[in-house]
N, C-alpha and C positions, 0 to 999 in steps of 0.2 A: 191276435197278437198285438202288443198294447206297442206304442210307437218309442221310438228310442228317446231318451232326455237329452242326450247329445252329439251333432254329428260335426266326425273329423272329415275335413272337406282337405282333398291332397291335388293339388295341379301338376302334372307333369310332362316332362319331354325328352324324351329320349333316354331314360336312365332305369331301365327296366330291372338291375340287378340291385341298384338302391332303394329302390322302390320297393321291393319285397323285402327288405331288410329291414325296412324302413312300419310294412303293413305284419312281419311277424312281430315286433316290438310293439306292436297295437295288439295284439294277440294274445299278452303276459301278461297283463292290467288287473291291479288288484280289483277297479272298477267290472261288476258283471257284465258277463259279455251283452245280455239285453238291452244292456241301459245305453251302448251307445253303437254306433253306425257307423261306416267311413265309405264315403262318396270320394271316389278318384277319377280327378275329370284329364284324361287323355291329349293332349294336343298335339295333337299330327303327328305321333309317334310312330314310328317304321323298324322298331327293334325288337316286334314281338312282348312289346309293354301288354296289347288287348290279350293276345295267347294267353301270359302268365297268368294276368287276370282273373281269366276265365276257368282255369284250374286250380286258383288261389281258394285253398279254406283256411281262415285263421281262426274259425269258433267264432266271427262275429258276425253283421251283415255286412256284406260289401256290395255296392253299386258303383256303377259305370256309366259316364258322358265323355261323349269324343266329337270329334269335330276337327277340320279342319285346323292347321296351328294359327294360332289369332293373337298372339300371346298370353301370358301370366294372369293379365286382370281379366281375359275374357278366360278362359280357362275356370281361373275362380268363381266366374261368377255364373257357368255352366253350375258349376256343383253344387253353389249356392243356392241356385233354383231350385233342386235337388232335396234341400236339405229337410231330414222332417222333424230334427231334433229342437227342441228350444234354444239350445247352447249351443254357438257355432265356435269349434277350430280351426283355424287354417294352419296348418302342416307343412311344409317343405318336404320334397321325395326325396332329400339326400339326407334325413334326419333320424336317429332311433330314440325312441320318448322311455321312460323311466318304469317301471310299472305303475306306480302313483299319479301318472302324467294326466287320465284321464277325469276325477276324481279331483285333482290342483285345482285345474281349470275350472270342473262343474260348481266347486263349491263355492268362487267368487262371483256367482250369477242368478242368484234371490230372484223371484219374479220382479220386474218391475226395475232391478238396477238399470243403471248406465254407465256400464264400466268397459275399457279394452283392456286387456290383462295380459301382458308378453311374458310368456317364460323365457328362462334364460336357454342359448341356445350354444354355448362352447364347441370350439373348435377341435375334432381330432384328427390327429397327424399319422401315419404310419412311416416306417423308412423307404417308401413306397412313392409316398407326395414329395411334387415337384417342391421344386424350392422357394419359390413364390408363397408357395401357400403358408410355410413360415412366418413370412412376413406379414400376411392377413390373420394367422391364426393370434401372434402375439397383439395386434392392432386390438381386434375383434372381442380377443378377452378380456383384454385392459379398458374396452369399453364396457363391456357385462359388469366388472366390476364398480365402475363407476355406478353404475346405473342403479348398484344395490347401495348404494349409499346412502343413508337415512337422510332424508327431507332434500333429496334432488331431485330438481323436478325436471320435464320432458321438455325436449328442444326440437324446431322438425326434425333434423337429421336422428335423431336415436333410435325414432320407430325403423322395425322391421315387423311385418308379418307372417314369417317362416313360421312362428309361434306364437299364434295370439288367439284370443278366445272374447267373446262378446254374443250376448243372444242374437239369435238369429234377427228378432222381428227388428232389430236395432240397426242392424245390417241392410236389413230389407227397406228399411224408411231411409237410411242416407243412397239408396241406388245402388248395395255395391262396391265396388272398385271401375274407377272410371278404364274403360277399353277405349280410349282415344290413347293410351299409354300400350304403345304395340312394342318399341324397346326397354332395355335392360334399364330396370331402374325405377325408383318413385311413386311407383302406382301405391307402393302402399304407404309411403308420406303424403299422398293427396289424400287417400282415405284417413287416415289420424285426424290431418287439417279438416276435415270434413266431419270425422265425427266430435273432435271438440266444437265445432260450431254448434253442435245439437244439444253441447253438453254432456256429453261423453268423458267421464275420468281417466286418464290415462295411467294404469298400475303395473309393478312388474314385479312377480312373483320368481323367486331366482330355482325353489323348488321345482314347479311344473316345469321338469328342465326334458332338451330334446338332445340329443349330441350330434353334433354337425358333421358330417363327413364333408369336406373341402378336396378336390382331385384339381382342380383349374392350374393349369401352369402360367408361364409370364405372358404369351401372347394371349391367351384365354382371358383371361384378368386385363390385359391392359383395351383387346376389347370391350367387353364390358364398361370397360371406365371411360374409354369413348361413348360409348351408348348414355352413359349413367351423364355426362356430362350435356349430350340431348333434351334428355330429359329432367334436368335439372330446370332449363330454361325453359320446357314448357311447363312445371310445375311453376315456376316464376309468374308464367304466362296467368293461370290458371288462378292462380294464388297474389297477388304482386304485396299486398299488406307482410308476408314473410321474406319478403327478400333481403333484409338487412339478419336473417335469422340462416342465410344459406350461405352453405360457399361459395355462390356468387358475389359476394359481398366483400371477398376479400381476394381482389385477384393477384396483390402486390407481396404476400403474405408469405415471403421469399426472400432470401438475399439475391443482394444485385446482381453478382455475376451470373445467377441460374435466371433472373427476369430476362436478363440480356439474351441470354442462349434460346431462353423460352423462346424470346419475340422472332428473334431467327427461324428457329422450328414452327413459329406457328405462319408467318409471313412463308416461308417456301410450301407449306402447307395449302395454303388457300390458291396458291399457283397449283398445283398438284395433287389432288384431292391422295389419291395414291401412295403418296408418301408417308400418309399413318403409319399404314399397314408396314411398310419396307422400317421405318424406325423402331417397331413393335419386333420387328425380328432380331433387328440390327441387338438391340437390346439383349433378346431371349442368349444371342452367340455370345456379349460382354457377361451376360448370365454363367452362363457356362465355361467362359475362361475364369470366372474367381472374382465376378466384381459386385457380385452379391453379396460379398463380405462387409463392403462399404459401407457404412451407416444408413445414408440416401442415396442410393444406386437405386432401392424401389420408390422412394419416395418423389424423386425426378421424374420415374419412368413413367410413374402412375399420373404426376402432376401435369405432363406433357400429355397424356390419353385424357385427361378430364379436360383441361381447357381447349384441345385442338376440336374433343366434340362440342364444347362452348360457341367455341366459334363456329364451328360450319353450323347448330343451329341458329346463331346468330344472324349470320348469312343470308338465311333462307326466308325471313321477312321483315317485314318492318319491326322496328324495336321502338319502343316511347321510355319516357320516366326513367329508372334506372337501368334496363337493359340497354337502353341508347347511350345511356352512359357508361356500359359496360362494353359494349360494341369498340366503341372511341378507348378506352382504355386497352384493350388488347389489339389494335392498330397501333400503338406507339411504337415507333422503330426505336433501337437499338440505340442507336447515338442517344436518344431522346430519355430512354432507363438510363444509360449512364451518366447524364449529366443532371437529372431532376428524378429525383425518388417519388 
């Protein structure tokens, strides 16, 4: 049996019901089912993910890596080892791909390119998703769109890798996806930053499209966005040449009265590690009485979960260059926002 030309690598956790929803729309592909493979690397899943697995037939090959949960980048890069196709995709398990999806991807991958190629990956909603997810879905579109706008080009924050595609052996020379990234977030903005250093083109085909199932409600989400706010600053860390290119860069990028509140929330914070989590809820119940109608009732919520993870990795070691001087900015008390912008 002659080897596949391309494998769909899918990392997952705990989402066993999306994930087969996700591996029957791999299943439909105008692409023969010979031609390409899907490697699903397992991470510490305890929902009976391996069971369905293992009495999954979709008419293509399917493999299997598990292990331990390590996160997302180790996950990925289980499967990637895996991989025997030239063309690698990496997948999201909450995703269903098009029938053309397989087929988009292979044909922007000539031997010899150096391209990452992101389909697009749209939001869908049921009357079902919380209400948060609203707000990410509208975010998240208006960025897809942007992103097909002729002659725009890539900023770190754009990349996502739920849907990206790049040859394997391309992959295999930048390492990966770095696994020092065990929280939510970034791992696949260090890998972009990592493979344009090699010279890697970054393209976005809006056809090889996957559709997004999104379930996260507000404390779900504003987790994350603490995490994502972690690991922003070790991407900082990692990276420091991009940090006038992150949102660490603009921490004032607010009006006053919300900087002032912020500094409040983030100073009882660092007394209180604890307090996140009680304001993520505190939030979910303002959610729920009708104040999600508000323009920025998510855009606060979320602003407060990204800088409060800011800072406590801030915290946690020595900061130089600009994260010392981002450190020093989010320590300005209240009096001190209101009277000097």
């Amino acid at each position: 049996m002659s080897e596949p030309a391309v494998s769909v690598v899918i990392p997952t956790h705990q989402r066993r019901d999306a994930l087969e929803r996700a591996l029957r729309s791999l299943g439909d592909q105008t692409a023969p089912a010979g031609s390409y493979e899907v490697v699903v690397s397992v991470d510490g899943s305890t929902d009976g993910t391996l069971e369905m697995l293992e009495a999954f037939d979709g008419g293509f090959p399917l493999r299997t890596a598990g292990g331990e949960r390590q996160g997302r980048a180790t996950a990925c890069n289980r499967a990637v080892a895996m991989a025997r196709g030239e063309v690698l995709i990496v997948l999201d398990d909450d995703m269903q791909v098009v029938p053309e999806f397989v087929e988009r991807h292979r044909a922007h991958h000539a031997p010899g390119s150096r391209l990452c190629v992101l389909g697009a990956v749209p939001i869908e909603l049921d009357e079902s998703s919380p209400r948060a997810a609203g707000y990410i879905r509208t975010k998240f579109n208006n960025h897809l769109k942007s992103l097909a706008e002729p002659g725009r080009g890539f900023m770190p924050r754009d990349f996502y890798s739920g849907n990206a595609s790049l040859r394997t052996e391309v992959m295999r020379e930048v390492g990966g996806f770095d696994e020092s990234f065990k929280a939510y977030g970034n791992e696949d903005v260090d890998l972009s930053l990592r493979l344009q250093e090699t010279g890697v083109e970054l393209r976005y085909d809006p056809e090889a499209m996957a559709r997004q199932e999104y379930g996260k409600n507000l404390v779900e989400l504003a987790r994350d966005t603490f995490e994502k706010g972690h690991t922003t600053v070790a991407l900082a860390r990692a990276h420091p040449s991009v940090f006038h290119a992150l949102r660490l860069a603009a921490p004032t990028e607010n009006s006053r009265p919300w900087l002032v509140a912020r500094a409040v929330l983030l100073a009882l914070t660092r007394r209180r590690r604890s307090l996140a989590e009680r304001v993520f809820a505190i939030a979910a119940r303002l959610e729920a009485l009708g104040l999600w109608r508000q323009p920025l009732f998510y855009r606060a919520c979320l602003d407060y979960a990204f800088w409060a993870g800011v800072d406590s990795e801030l915290s946690q070691s020595t900061n130089q260059g600009e994260l010392e001087s981002l450190a020093a900015e989010l320590h300005r008390g209240p009096i001190d926002l209101l009277l000097h912008r």
